[in-house]
DOLO-948221 format. One record per residue (C-alpha): x, y, z; residue in one letter. Coordinates in nm, 2 decimals. Example, Ala and Ser with C-alpha at 12.3 -4.5 7.8 and 13.67 -1.06 7.14 Angstrom:
<recs>
((1.23, -0.45, 0.78), 'a')
((1.37, -0.11, 0.71), 's')
</recs>
This chain:
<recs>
((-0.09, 0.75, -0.07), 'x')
((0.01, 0.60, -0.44), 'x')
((0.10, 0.23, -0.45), 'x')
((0.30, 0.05, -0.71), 'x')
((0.26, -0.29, -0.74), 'x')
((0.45, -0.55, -1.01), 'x')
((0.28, -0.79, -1.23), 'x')
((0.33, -1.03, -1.47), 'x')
((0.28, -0.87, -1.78), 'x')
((0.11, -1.18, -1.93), 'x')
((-0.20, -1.13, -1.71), 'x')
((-0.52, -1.02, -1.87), 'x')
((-0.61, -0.69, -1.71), 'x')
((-0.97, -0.77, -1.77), 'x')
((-0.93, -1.04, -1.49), 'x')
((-0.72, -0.77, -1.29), 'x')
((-1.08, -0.55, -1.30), 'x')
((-1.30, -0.81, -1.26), 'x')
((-1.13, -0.96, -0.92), 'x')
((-0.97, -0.64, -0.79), 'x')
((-1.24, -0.43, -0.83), 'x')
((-1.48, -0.54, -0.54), 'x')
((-1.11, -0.58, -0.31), 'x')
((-1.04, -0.21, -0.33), 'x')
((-1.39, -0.11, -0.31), 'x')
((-1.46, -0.31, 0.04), 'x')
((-1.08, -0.32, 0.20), 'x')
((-1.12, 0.04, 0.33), 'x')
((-1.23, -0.09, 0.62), 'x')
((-0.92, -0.18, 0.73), 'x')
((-0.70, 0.07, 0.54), 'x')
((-0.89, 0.36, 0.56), 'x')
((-0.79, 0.70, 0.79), 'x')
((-1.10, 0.84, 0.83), 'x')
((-1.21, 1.22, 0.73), 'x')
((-1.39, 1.50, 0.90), 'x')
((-1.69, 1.58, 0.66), 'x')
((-1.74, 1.58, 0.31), 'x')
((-1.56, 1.74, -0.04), 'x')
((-1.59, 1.72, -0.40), 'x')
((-2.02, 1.76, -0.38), 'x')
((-2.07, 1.41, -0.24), 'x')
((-2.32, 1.34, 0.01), 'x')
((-2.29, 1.48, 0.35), 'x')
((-2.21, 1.31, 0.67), 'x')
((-2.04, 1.39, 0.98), 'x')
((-1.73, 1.14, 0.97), 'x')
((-1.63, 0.87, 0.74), 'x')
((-1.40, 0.59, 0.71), 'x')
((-1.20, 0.67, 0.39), 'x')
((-1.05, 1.04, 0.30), 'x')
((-1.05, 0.89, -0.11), 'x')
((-1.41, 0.81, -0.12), 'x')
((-1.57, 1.10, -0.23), 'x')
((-1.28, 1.17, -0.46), 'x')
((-1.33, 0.90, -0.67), 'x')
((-1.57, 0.90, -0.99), 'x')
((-1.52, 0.60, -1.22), 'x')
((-1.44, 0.27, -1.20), 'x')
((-1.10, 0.29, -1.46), 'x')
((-0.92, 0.53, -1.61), 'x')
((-0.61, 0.71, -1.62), 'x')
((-0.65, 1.01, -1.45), 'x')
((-0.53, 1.10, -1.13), 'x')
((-0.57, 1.46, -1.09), 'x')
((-0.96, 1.46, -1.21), 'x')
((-1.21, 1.19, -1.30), 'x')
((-1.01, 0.96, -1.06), 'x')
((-1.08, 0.63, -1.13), 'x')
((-1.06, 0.28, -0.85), 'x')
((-0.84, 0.11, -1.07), 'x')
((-0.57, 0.33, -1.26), 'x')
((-0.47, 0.18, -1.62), 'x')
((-0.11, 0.41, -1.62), 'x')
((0.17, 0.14, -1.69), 'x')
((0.48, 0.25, -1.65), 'x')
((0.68, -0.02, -1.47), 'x')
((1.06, 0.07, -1.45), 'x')
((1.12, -0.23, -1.55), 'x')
((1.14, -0.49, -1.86), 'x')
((0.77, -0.39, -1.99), 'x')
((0.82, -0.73, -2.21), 'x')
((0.79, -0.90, -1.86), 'x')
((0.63, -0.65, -1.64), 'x')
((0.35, -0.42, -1.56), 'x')
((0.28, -0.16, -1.32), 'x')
((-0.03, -0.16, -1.14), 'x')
((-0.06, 0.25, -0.99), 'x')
((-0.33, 0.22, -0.67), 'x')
((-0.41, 0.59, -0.64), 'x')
((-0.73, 0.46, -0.37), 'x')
((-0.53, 0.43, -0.09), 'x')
((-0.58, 0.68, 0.26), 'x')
((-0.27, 0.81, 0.41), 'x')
((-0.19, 0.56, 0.70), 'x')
((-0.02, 0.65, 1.06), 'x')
((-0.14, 0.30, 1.16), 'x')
((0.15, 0.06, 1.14), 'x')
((-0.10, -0.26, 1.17), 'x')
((-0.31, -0.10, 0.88), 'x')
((0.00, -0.01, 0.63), 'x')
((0.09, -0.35, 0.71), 'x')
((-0.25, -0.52, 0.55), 'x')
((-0.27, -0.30, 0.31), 'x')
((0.02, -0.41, 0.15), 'x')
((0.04, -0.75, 0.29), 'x')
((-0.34, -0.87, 0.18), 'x')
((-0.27, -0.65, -0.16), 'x')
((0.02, -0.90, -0.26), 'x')
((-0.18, -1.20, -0.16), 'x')
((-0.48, -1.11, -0.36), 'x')
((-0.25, -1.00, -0.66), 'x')
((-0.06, -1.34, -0.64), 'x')
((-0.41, -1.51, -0.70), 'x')
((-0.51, -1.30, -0.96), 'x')
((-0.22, -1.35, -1.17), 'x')
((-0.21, -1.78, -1.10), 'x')
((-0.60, -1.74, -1.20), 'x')
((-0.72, -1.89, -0.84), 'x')
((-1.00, -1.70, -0.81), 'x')
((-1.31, -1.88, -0.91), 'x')
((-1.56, -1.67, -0.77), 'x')
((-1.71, -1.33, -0.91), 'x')
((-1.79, -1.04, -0.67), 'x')
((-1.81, -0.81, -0.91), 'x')
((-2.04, -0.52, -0.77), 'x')
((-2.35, -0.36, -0.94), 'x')
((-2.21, 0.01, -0.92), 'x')
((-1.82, 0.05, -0.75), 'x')
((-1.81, 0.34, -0.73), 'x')
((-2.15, 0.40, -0.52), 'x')
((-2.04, 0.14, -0.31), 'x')
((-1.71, 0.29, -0.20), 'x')
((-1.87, 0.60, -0.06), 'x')
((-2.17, 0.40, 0.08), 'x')
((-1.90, 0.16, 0.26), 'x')
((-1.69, 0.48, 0.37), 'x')
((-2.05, 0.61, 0.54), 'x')
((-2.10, 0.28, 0.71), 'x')
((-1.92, 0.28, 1.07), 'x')
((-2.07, -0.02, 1.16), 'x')
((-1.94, -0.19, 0.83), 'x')
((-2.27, -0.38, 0.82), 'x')
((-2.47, -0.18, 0.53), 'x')
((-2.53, -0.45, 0.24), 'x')
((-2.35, -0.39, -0.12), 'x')
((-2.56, -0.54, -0.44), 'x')
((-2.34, -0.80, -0.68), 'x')
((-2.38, -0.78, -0.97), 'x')
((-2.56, -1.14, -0.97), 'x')
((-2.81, -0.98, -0.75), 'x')
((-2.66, -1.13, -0.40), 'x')
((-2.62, -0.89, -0.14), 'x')
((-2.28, -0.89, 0.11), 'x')
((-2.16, -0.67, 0.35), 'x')
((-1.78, -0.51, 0.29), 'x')
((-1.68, -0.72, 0.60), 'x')
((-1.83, -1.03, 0.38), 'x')
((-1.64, -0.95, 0.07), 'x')
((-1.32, -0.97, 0.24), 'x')
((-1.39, -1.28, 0.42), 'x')
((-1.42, -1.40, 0.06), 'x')
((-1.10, -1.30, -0.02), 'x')
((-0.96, -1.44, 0.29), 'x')
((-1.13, -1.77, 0.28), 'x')
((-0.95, -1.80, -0.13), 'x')
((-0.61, -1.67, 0.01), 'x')
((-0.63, -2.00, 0.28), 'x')
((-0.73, -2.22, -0.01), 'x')
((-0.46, -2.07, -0.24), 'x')
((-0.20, -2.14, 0.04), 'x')
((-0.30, -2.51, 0.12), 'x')
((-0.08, -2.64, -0.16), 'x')
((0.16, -2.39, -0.18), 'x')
((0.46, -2.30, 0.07), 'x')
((0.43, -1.96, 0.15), 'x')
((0.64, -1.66, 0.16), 'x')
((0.74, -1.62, 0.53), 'x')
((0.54, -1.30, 0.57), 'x')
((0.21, -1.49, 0.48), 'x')
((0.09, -1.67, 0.77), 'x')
((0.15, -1.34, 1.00), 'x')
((-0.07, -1.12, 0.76), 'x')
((-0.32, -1.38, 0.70), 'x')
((-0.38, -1.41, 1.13), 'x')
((-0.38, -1.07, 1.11), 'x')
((-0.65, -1.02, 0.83), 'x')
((-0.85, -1.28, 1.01), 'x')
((-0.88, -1.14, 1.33), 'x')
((-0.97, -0.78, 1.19), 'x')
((-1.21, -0.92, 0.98), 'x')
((-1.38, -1.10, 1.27), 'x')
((-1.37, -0.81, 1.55), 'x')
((-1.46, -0.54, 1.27), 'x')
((-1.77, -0.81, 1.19), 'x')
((-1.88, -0.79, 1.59), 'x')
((-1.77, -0.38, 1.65), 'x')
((-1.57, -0.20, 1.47), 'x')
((-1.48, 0.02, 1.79), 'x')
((-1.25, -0.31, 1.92), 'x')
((-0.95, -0.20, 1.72), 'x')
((-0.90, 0.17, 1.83), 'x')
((-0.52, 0.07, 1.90), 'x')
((-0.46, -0.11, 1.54), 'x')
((-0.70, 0.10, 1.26), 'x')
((-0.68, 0.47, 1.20), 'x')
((-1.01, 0.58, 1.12), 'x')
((-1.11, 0.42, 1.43), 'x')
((-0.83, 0.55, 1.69), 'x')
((-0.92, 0.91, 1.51), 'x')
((-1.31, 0.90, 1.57), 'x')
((-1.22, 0.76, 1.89), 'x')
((-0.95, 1.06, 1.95), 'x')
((-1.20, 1.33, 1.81), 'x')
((-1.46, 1.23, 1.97), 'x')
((-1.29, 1.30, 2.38), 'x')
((-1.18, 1.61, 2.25), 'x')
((-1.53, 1.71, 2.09), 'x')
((-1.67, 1.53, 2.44), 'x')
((-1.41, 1.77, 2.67), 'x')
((-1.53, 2.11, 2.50), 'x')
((-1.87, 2.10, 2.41), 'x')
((-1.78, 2.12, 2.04), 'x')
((-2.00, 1.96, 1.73), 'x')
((-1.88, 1.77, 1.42), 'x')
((-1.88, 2.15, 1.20), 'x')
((-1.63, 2.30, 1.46), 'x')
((-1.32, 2.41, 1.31), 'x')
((-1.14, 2.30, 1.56), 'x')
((-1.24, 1.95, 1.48), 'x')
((-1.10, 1.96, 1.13), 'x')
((-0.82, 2.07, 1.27), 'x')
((-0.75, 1.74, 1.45), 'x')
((-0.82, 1.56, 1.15), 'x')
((-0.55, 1.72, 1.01), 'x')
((-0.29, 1.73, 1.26), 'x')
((-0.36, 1.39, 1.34), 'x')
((-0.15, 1.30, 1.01), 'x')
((0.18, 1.55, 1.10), 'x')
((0.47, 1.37, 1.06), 'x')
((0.71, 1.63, 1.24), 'x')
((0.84, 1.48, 1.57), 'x')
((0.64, 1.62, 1.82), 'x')
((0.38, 1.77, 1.60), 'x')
((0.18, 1.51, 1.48), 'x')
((-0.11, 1.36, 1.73), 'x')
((-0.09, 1.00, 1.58), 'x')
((0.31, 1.07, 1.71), 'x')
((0.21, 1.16, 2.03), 'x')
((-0.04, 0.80, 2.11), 'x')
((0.28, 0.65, 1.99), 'x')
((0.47, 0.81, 2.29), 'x')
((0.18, 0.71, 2.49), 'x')
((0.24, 0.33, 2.38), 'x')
((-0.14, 0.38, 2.31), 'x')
((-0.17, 0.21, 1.94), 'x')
((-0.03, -0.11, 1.81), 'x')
((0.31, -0.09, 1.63), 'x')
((0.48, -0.37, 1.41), 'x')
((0.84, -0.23, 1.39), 'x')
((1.07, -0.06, 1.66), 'x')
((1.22, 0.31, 1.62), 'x')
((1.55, 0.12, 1.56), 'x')
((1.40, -0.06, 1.26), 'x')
((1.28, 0.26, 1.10), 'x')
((1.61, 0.42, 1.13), 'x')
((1.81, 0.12, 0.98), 'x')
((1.57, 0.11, 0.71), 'x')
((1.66, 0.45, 0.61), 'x')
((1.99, 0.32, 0.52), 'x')
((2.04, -0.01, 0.48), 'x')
((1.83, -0.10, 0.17), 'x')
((1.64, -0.44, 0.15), 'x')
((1.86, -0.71, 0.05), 'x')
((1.64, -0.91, -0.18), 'x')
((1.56, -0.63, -0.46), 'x')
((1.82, -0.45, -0.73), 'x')
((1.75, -0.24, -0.40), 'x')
((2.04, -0.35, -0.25), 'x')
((2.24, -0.29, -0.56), 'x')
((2.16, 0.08, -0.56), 'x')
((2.18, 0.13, -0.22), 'x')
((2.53, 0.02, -0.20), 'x')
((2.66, 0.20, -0.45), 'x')
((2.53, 0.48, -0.34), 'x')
((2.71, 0.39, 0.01), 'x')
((3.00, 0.31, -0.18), 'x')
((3.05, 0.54, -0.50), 'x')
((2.83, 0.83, -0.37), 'x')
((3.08, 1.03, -0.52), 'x')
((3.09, 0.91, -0.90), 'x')
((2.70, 0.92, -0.89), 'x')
((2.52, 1.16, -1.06), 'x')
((2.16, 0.97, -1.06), 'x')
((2.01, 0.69, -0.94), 'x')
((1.65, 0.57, -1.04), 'x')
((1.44, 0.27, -1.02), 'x')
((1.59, 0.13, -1.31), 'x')
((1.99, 0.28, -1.35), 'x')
((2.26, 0.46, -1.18), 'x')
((2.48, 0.66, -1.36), 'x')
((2.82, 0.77, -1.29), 'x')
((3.01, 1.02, -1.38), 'x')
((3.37, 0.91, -1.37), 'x')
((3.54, 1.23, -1.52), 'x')
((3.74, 1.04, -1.80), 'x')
((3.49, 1.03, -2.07), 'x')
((3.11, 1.02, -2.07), 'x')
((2.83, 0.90, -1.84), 'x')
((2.82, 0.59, -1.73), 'x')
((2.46, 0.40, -1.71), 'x')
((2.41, 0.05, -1.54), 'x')
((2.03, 0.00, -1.62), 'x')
((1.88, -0.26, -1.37), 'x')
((1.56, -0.33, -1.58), 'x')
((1.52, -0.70, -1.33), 'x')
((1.38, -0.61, -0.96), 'x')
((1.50, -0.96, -0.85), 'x')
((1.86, -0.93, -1.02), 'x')
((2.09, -0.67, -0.80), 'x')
((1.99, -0.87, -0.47), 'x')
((2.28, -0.92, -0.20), 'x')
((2.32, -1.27, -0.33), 'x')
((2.39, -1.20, -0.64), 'x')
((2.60, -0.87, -0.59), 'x')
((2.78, -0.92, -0.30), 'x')
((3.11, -1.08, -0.45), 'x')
((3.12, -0.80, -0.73), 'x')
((3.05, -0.47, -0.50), 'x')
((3.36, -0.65, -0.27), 'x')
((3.60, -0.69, -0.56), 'x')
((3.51, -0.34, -0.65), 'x')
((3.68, -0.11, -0.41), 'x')
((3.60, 0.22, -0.66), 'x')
((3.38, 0.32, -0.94), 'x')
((3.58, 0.23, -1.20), 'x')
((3.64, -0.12, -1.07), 'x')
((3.23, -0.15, -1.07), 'x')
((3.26, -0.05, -1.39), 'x')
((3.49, -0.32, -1.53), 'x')
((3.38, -0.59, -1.32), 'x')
((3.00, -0.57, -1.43), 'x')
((3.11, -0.67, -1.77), 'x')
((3.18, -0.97, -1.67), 'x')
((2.92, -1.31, -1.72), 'x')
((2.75, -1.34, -1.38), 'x')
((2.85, -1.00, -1.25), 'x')
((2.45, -1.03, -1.08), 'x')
((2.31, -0.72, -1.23), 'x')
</recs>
């Protein structure tokens, strides 16, 4: 799974190494989806935590198909690139878990925000990265020590208390986002029960409720860690056909945590967020599906059949919201209305 995050293109991406480096490396312990075996030559082992680990080789670069580095330097931000970057996270495990989707992004954003206000005053750069992801991803107990580069030694568990322990001094003088306090309780208490067994959260982390799942089944049938049959699960575990999948299927079970309700997924599909350009798009695509010809992260253009395209280029993510749209899409009962009305000064977009 490919994340995009935005920054402020102002910020140094030296300090976005330095202090994002040793997050990536360690947060796998929460994010990670665990993996049946080894690939790419790494060292063998029956089970780890992260299905990225032995895939990655260096510690930046630009590849993504070969060399693949933790931190990615492609910058392409569909959006102004005067104001914005693009930070591409090509580390991240393919999640069923709702509760670890949910940190994964949540904690991301918090730790990015401190980069880019410089809050961090700490250095946890590691002595080798990329050693120490697979050695973390080998370590189901998540107590095997890392080396700093300063010589100090922490456990992956300890790193991200370090982050956790900034992200609750960063938000003592700050009012939070309404998301934060729920992610931060959250972070906290998988920190600690990962700290005493990792096993504790076989209902919230999905390389823990898959070793726990393959392990019945290899239990049940007499089967070892090489059985085919094995790999199998490891695979099917991910399916996201209704009915197919076996992550699905503890779902139906009510036997894993979720965050959101069917419902929520559903609407989601449809109604688009209403704080974004998002919204923007998503409406007119309700609205004027029929005049659209394409519709990007950046522009929609329509195709009115009077003259040429028409692009609206939404190079803002916080322009286009519902507040500043809603008047315009309601005077605009077609295209062509849109059209004349987003000329106008404080159209929203």
């Amino acid at each position: 799974t490919h994340e995009n995050y935005l920054m402020n293109r102002k910020v140094p991406f030296a300090r976005i190494v330095q202090h994002l480096m040793p997050f990536l490396v360690t947060r796998q312990i929460y994010t990670g989806s665990g993996k049946v075996g080894t690939e790419n030559n790494a060292e063998s082992c029956e089970y780890q935590i992260s299905q990225r680990a032995d895939f990655l080789e260096t510690e930046v670069g630009l590849e993504t198909m070969h060399s693949r580095p933790i931190i990615n330097t492609r910058d392409e931000p569909h959006a102004d690139p005067e104001k914005y970057r693009r930070l591409h996270v090509i580390v991240g495990d393919a999640n069923m878990s709702e509760v670890a989707t949910y940190l994964k992004v949540g904690t991301m954003a918090i730790v990015l925000s401190m980069i880019e206000d410089d809050f961090i005053d700490r250095d946890l750069s590691l002595e080798a990265p990329v050693l120490a992801y697979r050695k973390v991803s080998r370590d189901l107990t998540c107590r095997e020590p890392l080396r700093l580069k300063d010589g100090r030694t922490l456990t992956a568990v300890d790193i991200q208390r370090e982050y956790f322990e900034l992200a609750l001094r960063y938000y003592a003088t700050l009012e939070p986002e309404p998301w934060v306090p729920d992610v931060l309780a959250r972070w906290e208490s998988v920190l600690d029960r990962l700290a005493r067994d990792p096993r504790t959260l076989n209902r919230e982390l999905d390389w823990v409720i898959k070793l726990e799942l393959i392990e019945s089944y290899m239990a049940k049938h007499g089967l070892g860690w090489t059985d085919p049959r094995v790999a199998m699960i490891d695979l099917q575990y991910h399916d996201i056909r209704p009915g197919k999948g076996l992550y699905g299927k503890l779902e139906e079970a009510e036997a894993v945590e979720r965050i959101v309700t069917d419902d929520e997924v559903s609407k989601a599909i449809y109604d688009p967020p209403k704080d974004t350009r998002a919204y923007f798009r998503g409406m007119c695509l309700q609205k004027y599906s029929e005049e659209i010809v394409s519709a990007s992260w950046d522009s929609v253009i329509f195709d009115l059949k009077d003259g040429p395209l028409k692009k609206i280029f939404m190079l803002e993510p916080l322009r286009g919201t519902e507040a500043h749209v809603r008047d315009l899409l309601s005077e605009s009962p077609t295209a062509t209305d849109l059209l004349q009305n987003i000329s106008r000064p404080g159209s929203g977009v």
